[in-house]
PDB file with one MODEL, atoms N, CA, C and O in Angstrom:
MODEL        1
ATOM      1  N   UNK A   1      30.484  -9.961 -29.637  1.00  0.00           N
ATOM      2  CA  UNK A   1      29.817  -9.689 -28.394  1.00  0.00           C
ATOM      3  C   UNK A   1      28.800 -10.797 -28.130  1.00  0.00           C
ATOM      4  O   UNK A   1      27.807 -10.995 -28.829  1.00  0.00           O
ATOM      5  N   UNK A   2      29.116 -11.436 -27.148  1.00  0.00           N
ATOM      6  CA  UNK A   2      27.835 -12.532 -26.805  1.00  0.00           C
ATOM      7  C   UNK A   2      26.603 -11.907 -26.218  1.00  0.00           C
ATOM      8  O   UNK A   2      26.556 -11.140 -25.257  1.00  0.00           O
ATOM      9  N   UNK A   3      25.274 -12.516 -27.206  1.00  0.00           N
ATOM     10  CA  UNK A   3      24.454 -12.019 -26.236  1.00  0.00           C
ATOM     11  C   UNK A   3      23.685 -12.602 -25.768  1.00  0.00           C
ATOM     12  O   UNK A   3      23.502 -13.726 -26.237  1.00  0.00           O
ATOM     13  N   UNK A   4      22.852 -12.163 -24.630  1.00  0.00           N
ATOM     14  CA  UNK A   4      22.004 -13.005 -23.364  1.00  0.00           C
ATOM     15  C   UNK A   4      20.706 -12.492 -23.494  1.00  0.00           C
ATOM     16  O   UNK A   4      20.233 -11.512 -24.071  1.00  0.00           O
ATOM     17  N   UNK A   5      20.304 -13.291 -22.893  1.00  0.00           N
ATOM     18  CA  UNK A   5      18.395 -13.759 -23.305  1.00  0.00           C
ATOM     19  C   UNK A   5      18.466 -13.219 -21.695  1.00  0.00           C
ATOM     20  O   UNK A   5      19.255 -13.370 -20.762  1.00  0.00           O
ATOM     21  N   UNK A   6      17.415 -12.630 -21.872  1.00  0.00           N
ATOM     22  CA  UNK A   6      16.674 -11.962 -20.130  1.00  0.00           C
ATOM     23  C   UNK A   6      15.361 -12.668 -20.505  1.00  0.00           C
ATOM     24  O   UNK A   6      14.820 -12.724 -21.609  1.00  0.00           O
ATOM     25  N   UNK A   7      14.888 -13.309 -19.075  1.00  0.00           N
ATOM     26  CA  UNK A   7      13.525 -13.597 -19.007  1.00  0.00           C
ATOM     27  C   UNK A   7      12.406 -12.356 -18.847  1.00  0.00           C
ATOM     28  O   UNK A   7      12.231 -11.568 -17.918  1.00  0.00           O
ATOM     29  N   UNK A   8      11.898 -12.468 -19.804  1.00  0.00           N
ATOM     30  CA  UNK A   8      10.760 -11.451 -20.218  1.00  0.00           C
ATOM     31  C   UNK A   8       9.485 -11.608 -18.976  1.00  0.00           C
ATOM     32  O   UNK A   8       8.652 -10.703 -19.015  1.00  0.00           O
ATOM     33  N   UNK A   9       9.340 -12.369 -18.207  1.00  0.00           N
ATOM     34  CA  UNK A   9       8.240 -12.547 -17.095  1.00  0.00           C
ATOM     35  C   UNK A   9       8.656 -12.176 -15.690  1.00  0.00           C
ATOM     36  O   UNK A   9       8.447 -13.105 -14.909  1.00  0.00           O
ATOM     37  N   UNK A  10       8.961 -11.552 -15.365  1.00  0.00           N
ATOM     38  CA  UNK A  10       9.753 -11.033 -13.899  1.00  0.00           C
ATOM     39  C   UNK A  10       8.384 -11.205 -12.985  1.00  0.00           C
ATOM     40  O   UNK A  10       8.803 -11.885 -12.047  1.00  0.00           O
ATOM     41  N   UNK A  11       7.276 -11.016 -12.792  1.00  0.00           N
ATOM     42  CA  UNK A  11       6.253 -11.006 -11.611  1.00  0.00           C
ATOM     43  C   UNK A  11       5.581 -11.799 -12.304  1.00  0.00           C
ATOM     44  O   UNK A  11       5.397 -11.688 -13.516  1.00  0.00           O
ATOM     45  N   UNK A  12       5.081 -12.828 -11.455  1.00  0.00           N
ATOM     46  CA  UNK A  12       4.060 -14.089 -12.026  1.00  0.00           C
ATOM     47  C   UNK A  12       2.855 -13.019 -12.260  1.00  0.00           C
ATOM     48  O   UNK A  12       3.029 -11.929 -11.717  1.00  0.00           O
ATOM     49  N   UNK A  13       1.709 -13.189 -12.968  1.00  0.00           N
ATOM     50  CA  UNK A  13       0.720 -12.560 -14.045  1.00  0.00           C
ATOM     51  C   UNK A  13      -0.462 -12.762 -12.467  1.00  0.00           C
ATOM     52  O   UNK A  13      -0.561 -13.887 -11.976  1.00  0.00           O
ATOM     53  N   UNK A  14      -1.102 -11.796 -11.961  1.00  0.00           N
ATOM     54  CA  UNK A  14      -1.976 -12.367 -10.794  1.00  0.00           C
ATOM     55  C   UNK A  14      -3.533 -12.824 -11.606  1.00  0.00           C
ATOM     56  O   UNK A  14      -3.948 -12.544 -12.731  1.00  0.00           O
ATOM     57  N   UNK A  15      -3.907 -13.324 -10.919  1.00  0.00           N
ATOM     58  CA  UNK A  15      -5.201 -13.467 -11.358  1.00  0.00           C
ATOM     59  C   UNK A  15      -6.682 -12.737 -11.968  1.00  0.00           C
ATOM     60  O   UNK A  15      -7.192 -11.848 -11.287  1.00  0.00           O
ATOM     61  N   UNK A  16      -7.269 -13.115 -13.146  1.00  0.00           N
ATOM     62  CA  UNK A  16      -7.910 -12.249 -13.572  1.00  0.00           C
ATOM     63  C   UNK A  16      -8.803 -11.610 -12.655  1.00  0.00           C
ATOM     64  O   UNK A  16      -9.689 -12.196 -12.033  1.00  0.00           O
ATOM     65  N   UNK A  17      -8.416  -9.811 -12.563  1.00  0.00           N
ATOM     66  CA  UNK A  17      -9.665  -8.746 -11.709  1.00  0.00           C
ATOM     67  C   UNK A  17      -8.767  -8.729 -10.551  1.00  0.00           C
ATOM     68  O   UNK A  17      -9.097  -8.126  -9.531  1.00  0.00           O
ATOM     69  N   UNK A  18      -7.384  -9.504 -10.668  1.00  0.00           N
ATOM     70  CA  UNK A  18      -6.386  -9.635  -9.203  1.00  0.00           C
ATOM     71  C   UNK A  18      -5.929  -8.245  -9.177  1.00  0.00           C
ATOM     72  O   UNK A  18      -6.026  -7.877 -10.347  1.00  0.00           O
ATOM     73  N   UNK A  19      -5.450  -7.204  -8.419  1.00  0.00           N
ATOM     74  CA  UNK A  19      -4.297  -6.068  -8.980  1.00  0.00           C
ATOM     75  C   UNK A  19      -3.339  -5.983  -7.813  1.00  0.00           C
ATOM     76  O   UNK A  19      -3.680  -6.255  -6.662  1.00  0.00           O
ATOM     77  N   UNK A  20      -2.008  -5.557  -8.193  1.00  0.00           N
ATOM     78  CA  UNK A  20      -1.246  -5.652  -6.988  1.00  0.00           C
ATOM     79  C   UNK A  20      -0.973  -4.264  -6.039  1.00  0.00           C
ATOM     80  O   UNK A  20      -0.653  -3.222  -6.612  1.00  0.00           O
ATOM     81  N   UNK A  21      -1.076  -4.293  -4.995  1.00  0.00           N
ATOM     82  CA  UNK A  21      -1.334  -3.321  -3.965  1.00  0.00           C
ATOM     83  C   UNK A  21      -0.019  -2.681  -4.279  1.00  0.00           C
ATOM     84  O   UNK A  21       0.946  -3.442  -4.346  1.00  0.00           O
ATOM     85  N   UNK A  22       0.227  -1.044  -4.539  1.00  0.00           N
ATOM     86  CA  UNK A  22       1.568  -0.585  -4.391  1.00  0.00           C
ATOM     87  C   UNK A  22       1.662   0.778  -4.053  1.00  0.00           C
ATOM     88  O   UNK A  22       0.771   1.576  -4.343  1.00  0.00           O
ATOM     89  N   UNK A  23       2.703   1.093  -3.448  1.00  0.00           N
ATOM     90  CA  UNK A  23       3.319   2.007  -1.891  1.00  0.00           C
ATOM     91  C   UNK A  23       3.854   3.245  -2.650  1.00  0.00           C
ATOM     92  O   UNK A  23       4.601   2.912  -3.570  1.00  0.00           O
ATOM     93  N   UNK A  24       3.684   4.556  -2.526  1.00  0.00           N
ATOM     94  CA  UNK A  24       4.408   5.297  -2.583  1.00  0.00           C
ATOM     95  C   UNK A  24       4.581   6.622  -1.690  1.00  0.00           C
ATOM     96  O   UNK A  24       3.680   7.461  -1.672  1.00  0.00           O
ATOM     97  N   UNK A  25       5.934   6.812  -0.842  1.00  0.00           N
ATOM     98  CA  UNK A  25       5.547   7.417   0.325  1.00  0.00           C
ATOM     99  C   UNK A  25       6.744   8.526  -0.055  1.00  0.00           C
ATOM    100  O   UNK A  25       7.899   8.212  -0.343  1.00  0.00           O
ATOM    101  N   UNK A  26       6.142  10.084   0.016  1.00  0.00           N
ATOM    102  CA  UNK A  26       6.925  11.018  -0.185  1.00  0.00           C
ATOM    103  C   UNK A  26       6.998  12.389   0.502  1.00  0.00           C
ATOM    104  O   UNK A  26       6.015  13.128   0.443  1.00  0.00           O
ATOM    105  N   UNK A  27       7.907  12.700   1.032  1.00  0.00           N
ATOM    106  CA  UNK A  27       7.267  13.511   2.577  1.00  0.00           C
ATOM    107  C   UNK A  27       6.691  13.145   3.026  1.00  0.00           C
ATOM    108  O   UNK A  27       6.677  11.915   3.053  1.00  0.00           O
ATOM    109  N   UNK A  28       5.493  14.076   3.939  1.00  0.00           N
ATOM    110  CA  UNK A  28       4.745  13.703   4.546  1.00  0.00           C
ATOM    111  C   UNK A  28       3.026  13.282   3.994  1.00  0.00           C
ATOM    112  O   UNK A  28       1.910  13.687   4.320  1.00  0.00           O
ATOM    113  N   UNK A  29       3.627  12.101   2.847  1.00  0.00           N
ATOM    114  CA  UNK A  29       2.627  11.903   2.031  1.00  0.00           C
ATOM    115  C   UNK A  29       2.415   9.993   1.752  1.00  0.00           C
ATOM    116  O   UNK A  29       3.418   9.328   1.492  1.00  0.00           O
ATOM    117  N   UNK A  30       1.518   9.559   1.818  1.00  0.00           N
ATOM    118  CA  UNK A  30       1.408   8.138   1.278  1.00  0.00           C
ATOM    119  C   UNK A  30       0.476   8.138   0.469  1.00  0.00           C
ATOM    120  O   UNK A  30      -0.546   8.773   0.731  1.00  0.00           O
ATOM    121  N   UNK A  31       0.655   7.149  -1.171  1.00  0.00           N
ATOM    122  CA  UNK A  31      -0.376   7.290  -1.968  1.00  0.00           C
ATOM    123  C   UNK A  31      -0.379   5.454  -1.859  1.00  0.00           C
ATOM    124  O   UNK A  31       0.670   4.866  -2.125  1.00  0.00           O
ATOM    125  N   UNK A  32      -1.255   4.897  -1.576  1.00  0.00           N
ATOM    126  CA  UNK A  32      -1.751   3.738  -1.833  1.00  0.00           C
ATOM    127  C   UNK A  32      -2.794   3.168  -2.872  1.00  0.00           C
ATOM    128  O   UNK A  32      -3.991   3.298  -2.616  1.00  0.00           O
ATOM    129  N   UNK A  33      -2.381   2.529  -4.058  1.00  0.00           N
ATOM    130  CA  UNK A  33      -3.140   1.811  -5.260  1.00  0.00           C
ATOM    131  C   UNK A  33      -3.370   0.463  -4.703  1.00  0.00           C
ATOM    132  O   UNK A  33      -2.665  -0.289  -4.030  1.00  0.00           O
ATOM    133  N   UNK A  34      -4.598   0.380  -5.195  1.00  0.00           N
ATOM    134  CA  UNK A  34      -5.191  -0.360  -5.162  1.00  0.00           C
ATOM    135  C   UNK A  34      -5.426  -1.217  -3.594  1.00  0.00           C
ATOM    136  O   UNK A  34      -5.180  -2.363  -3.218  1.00  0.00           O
ATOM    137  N   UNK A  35      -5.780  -0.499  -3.213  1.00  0.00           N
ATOM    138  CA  UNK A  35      -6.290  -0.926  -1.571  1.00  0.00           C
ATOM    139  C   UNK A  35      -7.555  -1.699  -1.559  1.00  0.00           C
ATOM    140  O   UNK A  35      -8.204  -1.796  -2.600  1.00  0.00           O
ATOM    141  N   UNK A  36      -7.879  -2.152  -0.666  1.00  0.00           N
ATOM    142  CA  UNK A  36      -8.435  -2.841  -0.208  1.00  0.00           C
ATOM    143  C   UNK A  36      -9.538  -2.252   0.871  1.00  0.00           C
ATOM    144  O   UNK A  36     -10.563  -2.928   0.951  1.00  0.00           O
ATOM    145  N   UNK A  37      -9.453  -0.933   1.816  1.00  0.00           N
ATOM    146  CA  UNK A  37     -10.400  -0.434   2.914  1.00  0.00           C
ATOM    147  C   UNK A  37      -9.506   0.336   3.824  1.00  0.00           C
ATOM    148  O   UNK A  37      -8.399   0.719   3.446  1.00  0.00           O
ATOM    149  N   UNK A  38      -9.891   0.528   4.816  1.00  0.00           N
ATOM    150  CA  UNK A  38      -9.547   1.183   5.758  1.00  0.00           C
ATOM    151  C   UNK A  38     -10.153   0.401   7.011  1.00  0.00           C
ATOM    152  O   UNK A  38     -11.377   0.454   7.133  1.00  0.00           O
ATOM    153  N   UNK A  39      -9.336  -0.399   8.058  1.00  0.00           N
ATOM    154  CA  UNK A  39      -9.447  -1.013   8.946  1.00  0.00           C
ATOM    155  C   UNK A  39      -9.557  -0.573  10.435  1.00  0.00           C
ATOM    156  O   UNK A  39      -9.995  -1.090  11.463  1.00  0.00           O
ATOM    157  N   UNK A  40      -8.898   0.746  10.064  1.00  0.00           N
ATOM    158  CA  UNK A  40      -8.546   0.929  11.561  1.00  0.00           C
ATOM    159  C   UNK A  40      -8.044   2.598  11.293  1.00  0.00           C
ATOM    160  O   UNK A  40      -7.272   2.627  10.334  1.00  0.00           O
ATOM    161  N   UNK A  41      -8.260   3.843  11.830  1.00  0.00           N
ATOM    162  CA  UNK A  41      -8.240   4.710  11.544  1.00  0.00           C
ATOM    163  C   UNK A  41      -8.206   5.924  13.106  1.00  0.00           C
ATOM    164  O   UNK A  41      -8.968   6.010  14.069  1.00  0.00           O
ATOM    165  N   UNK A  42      -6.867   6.745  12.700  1.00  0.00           N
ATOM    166  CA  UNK A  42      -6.782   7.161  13.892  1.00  0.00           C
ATOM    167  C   UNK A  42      -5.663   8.584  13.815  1.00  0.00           C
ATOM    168  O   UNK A  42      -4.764   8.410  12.993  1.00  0.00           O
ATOM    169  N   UNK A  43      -5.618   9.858  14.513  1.00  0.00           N
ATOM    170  CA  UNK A  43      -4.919  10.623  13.703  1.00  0.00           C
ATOM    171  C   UNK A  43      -3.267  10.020  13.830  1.00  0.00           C
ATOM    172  O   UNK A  43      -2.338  10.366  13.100  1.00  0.00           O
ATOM    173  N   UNK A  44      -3.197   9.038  14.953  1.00  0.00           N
ATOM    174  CA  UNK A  44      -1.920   8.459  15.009  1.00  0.00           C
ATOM    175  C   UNK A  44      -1.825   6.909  14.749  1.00  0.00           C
ATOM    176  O   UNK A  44      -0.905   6.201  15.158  1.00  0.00           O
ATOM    177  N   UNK A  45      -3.011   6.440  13.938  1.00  0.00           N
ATOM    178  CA  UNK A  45      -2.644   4.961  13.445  1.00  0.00           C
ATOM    179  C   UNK A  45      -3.261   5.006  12.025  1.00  0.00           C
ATOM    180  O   UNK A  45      -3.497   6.215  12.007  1.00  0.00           O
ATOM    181  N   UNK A  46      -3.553   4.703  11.212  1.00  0.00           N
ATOM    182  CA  UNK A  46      -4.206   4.127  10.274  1.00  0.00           C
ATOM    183  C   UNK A  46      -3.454   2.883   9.879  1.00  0.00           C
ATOM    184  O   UNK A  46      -2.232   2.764   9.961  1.00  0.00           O
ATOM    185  N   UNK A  47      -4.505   1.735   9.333  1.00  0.00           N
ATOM    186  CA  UNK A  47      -4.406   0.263   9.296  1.00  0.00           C
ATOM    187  C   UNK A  47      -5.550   0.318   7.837  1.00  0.00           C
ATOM    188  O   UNK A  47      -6.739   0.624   7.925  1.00  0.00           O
ATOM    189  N   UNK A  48      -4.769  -0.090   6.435  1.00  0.00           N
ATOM    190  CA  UNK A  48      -5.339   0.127   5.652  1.00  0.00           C
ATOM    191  C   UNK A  48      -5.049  -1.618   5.253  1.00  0.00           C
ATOM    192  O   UNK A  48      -3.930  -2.126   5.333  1.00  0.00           O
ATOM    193  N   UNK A  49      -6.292  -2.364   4.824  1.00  0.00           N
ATOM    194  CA  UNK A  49      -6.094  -3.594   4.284  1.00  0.00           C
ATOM    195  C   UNK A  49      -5.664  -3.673   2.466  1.00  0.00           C
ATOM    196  O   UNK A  49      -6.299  -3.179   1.533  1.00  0.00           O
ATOM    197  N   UNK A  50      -4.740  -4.246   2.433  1.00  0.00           N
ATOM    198  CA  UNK A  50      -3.998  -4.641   0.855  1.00  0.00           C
ATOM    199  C   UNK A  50      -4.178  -5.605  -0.087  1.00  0.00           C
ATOM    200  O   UNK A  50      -5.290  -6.015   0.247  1.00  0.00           O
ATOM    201  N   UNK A  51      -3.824  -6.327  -1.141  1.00  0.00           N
ATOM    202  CA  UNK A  51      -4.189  -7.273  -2.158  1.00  0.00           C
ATOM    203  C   UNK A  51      -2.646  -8.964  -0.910  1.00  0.00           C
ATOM    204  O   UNK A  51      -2.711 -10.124  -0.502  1.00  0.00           O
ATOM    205  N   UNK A  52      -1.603  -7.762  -0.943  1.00  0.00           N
ATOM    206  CA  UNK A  52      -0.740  -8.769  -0.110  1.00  0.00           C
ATOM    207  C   UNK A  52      -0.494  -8.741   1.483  1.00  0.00           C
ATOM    208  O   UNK A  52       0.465  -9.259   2.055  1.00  0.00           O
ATOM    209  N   UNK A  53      -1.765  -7.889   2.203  1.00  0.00           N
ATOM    210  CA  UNK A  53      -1.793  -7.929   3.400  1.00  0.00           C
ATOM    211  C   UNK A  53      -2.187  -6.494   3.789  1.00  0.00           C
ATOM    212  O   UNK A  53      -2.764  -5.628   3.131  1.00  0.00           O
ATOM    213  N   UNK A  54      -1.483  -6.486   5.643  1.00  0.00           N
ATOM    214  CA  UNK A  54      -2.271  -4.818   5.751  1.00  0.00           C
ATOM    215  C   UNK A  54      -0.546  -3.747   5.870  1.00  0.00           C
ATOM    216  O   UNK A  54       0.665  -3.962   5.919  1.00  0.00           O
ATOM    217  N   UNK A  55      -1.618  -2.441   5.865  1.00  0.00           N
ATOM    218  CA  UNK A  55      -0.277  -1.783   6.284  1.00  0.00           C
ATOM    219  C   UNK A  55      -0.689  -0.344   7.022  1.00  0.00           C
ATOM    220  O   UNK A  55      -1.379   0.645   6.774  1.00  0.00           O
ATOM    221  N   UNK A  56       0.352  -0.957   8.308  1.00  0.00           N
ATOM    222  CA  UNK A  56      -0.071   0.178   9.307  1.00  0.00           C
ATOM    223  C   UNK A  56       0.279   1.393   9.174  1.00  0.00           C
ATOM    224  O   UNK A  56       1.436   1.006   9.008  1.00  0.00           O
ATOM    225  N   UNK A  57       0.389   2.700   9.073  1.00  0.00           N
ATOM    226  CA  UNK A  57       1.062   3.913   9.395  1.00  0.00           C
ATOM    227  C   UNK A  57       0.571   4.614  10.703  1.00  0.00           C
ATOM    228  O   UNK A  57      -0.554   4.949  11.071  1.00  0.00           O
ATOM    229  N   UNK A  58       2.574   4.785  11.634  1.00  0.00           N
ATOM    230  CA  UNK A  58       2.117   5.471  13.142  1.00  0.00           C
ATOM    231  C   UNK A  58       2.419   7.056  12.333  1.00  0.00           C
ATOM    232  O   UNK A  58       3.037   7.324  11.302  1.00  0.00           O
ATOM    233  N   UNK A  59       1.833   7.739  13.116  1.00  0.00           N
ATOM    234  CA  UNK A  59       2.396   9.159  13.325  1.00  0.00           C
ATOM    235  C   UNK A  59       1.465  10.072  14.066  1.00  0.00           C
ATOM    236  O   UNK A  59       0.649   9.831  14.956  1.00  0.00           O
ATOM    237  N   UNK A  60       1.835  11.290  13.402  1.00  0.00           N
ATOM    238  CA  UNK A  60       1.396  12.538  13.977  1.00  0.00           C
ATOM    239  C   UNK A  60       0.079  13.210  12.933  1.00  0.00           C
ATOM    240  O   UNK A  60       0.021  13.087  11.709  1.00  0.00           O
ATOM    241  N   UNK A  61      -0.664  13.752  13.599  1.00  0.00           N
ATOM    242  CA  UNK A  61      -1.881  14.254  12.535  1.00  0.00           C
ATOM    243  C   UNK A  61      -2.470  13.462  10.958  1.00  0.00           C
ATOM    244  O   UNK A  61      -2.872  14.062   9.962  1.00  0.00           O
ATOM    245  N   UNK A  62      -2.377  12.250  11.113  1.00  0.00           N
ATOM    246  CA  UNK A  62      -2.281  11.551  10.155  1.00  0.00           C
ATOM    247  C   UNK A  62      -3.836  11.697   9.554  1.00  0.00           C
ATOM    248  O   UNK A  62      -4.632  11.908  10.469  1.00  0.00           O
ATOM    249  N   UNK A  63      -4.179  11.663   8.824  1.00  0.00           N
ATOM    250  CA  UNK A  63      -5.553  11.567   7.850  1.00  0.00           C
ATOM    251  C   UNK A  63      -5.808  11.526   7.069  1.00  0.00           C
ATOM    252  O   UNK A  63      -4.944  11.950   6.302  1.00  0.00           O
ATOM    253  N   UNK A  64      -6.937  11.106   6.458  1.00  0.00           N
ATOM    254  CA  UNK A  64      -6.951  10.561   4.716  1.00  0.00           C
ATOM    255  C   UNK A  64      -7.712  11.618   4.057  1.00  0.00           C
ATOM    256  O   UNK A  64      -8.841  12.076   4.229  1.00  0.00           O
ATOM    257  N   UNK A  65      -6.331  11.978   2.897  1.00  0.00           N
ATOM    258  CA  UNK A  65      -6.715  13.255   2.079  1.00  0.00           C
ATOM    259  C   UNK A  65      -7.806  13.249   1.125  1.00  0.00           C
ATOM    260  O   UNK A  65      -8.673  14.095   0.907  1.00  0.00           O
ATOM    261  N   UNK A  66      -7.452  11.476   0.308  1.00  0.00           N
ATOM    262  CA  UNK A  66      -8.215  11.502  -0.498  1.00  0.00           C
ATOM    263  C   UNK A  66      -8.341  10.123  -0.714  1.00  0.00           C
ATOM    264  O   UNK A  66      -7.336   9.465  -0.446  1.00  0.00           O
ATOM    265  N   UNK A  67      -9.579   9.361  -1.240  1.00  0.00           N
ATOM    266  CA  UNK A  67      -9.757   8.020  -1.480  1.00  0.00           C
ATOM    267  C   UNK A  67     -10.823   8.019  -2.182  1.00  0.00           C
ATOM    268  O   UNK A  67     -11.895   8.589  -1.974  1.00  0.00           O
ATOM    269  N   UNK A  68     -10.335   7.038  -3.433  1.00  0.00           N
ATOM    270  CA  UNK A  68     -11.339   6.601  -4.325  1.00  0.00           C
ATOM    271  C   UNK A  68     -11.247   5.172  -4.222  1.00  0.00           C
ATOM    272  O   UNK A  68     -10.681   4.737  -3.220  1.00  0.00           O
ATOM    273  N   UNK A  69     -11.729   4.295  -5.131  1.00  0.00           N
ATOM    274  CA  UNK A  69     -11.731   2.804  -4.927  1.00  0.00           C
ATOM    275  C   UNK A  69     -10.670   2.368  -5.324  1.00  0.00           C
ATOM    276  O   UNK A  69     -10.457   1.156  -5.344  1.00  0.00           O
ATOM    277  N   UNK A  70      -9.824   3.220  -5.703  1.00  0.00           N
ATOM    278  CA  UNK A  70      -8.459   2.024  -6.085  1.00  0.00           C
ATOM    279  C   UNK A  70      -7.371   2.990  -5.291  1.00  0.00           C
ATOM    280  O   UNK A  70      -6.332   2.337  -5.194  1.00  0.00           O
ATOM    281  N   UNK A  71      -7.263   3.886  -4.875  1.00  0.00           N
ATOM    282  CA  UNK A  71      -6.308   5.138  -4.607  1.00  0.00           C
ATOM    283  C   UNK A  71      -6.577   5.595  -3.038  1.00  0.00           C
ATOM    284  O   UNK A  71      -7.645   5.356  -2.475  1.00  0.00           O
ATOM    285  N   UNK A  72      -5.951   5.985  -2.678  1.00  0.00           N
ATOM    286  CA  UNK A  72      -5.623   6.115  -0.589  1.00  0.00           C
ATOM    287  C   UNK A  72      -4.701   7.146  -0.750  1.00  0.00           C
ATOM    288  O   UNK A  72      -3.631   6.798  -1.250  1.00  0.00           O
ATOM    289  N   UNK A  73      -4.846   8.491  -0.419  1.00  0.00           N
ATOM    290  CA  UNK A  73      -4.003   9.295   0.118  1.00  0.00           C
ATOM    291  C   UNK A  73      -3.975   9.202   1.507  1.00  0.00           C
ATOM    292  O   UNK A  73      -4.888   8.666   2.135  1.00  0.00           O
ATOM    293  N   UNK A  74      -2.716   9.822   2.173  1.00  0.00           N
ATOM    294  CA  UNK A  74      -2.500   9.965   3.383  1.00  0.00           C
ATOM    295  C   UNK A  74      -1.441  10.546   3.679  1.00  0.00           C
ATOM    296  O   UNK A  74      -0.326  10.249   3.252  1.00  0.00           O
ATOM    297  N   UNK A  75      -1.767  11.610   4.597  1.00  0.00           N
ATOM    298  CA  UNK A  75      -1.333  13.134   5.268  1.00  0.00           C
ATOM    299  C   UNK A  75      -0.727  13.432   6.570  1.00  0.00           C
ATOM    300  O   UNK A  75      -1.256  12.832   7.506  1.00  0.00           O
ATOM    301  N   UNK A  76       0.083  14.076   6.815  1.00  0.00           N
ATOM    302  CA  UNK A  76       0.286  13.672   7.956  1.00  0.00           C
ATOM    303  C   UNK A  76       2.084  13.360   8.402  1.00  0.00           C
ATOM    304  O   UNK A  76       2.831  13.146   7.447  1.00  0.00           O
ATOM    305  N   UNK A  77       2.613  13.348   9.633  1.00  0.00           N
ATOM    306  CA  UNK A  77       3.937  13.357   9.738  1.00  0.00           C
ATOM    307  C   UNK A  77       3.872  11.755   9.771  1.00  0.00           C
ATOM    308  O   UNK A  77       3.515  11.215  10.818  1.00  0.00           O
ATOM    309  N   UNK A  78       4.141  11.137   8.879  1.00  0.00           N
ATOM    310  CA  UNK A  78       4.244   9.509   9.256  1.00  0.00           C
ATOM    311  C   UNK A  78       5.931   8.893  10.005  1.00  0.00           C
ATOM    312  O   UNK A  78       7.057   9.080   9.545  1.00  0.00           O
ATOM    313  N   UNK A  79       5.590   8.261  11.068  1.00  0.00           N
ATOM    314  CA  UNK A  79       7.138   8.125  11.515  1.00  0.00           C
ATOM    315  C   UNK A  79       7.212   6.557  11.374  1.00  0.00           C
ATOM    316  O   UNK A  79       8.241   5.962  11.694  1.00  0.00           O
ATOM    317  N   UNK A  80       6.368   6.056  11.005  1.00  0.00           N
ATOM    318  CA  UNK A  80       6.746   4.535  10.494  1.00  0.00           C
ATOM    319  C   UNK A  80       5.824   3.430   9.672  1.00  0.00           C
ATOM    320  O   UNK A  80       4.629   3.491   9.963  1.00  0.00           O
ATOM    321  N   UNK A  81       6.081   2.728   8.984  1.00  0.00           N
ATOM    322  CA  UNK A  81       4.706   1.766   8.137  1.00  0.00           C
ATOM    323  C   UNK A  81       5.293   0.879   8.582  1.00  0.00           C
ATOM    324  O   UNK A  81       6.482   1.000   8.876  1.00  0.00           O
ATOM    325  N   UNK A  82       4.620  -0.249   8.753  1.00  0.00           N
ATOM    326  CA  UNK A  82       4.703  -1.556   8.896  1.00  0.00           C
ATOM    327  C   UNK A  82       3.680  -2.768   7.861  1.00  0.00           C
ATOM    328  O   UNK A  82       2.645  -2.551   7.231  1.00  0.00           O
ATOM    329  N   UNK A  83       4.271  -3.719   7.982  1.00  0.00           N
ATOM    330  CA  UNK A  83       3.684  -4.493   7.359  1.00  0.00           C
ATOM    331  C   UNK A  83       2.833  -5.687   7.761  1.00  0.00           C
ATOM    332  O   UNK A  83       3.540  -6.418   8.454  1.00  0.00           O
ATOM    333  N   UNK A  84       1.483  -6.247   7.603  1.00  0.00           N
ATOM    334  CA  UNK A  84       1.019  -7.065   8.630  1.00  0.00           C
ATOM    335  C   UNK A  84       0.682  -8.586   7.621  1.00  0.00           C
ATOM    336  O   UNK A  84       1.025  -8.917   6.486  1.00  0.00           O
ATOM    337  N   UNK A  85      -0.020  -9.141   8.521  1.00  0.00           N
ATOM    338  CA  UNK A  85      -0.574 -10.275   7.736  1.00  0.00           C
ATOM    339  C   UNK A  85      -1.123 -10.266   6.457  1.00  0.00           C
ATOM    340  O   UNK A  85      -1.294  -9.194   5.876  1.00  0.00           O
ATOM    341  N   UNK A  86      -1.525 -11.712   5.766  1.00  0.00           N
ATOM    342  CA  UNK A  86      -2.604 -11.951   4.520  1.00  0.00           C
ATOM    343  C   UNK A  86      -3.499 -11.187   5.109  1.00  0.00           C
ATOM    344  O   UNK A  86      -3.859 -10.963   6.265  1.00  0.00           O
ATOM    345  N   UNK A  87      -3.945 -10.622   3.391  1.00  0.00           N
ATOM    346  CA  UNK A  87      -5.618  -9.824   3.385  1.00  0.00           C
ATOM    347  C   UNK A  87      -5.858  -9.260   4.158  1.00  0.00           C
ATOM    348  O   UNK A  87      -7.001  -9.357   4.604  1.00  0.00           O
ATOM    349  N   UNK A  88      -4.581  -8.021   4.972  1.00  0.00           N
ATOM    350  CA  UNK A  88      -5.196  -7.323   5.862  1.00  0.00           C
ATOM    351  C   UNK A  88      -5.671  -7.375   7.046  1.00  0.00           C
ATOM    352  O   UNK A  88      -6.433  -6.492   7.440  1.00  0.00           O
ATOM    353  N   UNK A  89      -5.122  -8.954   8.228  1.00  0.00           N
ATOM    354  CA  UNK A  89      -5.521  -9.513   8.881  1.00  0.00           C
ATOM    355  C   UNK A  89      -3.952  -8.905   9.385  1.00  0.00           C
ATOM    356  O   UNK A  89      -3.011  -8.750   8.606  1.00  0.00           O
ATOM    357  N   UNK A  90      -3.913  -8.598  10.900  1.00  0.00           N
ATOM    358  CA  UNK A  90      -2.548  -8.667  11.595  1.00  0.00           C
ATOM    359  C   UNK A  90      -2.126 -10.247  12.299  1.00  0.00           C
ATOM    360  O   UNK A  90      -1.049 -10.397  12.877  1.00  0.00           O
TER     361      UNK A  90
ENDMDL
END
């Protein structure tokens, strides 16, 4: 059986105190790590700034359940995210 070498480094290493912003959206639920703020806030927009940019959510009754400094809940019928510019800038 021949065997193969996998590269052990798949995501370049970010910078020290760097962390990478990441998405998890389930029902009518979004949990966001490691955010960055809240830009823009609305029961049918929120615009939350990221480590790799911003990210919008449209919907219905939307609002933030819960937020600590690294963690973003969000509630609400979401009918779409989008993705915006560097650092949260559209």
């Amino acid at each position: 059986m021949k065997k193969r070498r996998f590269k052990t480094e798949l995501i370049p290493p970010l910078a020290e105190g760097a962390f990478s912003t990441r998405l998890s959206l389930t029902g009518n639920s979004l949990l966001m790590e490691n955010h960055h703020g809240i830009t823009e806030l609305s029961t049918e927009r929120i615009v939350i700034s990221g480590s790799e940019g911003s990210v919008s959510l449209w919907g219905e009754n939307l609002h933030v359940e819960a937020m600590t400094e690294r963690q973003l809940l969000i509630r609400g019928r979401i009918q779409s995210v989008d993705f915006g510019g560097e650092n949260g800038r559209d």
